[in-house]
N, C-alpha and C positions, 0 to 999 in steps of 0.2 A: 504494500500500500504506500502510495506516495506522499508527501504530507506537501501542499502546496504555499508558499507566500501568498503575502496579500497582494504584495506585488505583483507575481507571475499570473495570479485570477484574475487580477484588472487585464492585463495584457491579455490574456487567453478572452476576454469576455468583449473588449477593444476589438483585436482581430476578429472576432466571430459578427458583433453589429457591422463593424466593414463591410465582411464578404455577404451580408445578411442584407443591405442595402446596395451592395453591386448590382447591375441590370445590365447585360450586355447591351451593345450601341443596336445591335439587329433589334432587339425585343423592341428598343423602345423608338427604333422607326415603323415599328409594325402596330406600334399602340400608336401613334403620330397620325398613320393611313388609317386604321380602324375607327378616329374619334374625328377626322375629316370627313367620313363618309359617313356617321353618324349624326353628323350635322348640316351634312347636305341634305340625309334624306328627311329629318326633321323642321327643315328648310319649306322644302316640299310639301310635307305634308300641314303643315302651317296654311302656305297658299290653296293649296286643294281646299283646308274646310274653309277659310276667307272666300273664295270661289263658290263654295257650295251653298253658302249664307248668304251671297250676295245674289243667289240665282245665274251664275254666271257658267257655272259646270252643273250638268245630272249627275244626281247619283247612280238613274239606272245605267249611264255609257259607265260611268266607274266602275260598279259592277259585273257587267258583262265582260267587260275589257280590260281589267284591272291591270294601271303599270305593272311593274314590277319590282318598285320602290315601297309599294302600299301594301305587299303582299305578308307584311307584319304588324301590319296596322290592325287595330280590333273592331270588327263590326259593330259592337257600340259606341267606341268613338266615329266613325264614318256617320254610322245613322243621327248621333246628335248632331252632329255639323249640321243637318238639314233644315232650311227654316222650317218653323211651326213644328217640329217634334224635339218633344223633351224626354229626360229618363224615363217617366212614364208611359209613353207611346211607345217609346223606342224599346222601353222592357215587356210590355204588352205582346209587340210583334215578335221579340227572339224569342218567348215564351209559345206565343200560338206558332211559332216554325220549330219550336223544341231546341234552340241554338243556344249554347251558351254564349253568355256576354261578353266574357274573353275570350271568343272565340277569334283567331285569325283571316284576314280575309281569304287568305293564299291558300288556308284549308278548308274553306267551304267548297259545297261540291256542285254542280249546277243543281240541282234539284232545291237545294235550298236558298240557294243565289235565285233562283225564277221565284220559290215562295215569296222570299223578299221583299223581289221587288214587285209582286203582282198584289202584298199585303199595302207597301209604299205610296200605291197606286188609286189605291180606295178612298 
């Protein structure tokens, strides 16, 4: 058994938060890329619902045709963006389509994309 200084455990404990805070230069050009394009697409989606309030985009072309930017987006934030539907409308319809509210856009399947938007509609 080794009996250490106080000394050599500061230094042992020194060196480890060092190498415990190193980040290779690769990682952290790849978190640089990943929070550019995080904010692009939040960029995005921003103008879509300002567009969709302002009656300027459909939601049913969104739907149908969904970028491929929005395809993480949650179909109850897209259906609030809509003027005149609030959480209550909006949770009324994913309820009579049986959709969860977190559900993604990119995983719905047409069958409930047509509910949707034939419920939207009414």
């Amino acid at each position: 058994m080794t009996i250490y200084t106080k000394e050599q455990i500061r230094i042992q404990r020194e060196r480890a938060r060092k190498s415990a805070n190193h980040v290779p230069a690769q990682v952290v050009h790849q978190r640089k890329i990943a929070l550019e394009e995080a904010n692009r697409i939040r960029i995005l989606r921003a103008k879509l619902k300002r567009d969709l309030k302002a009656g300027r985009k459909s939601i049913y072309d969104t739907l149908v045709e969904p970028p491929e930017w929005i395809s993480t987006m949650q179909v109850f934030d897209l259906m609030l963006a809509c003027p005149s539907y609030g959480k209550g409308k909006v949770t009324k319809i994913l309820r009579l389509t049986r959709i969860s509210s977190s559900r993604l856009i990119g995983d719905l399947s047409i069958r409930e994309t047509t509910e949707i938007i034939s419920l939207l509609r009414r």
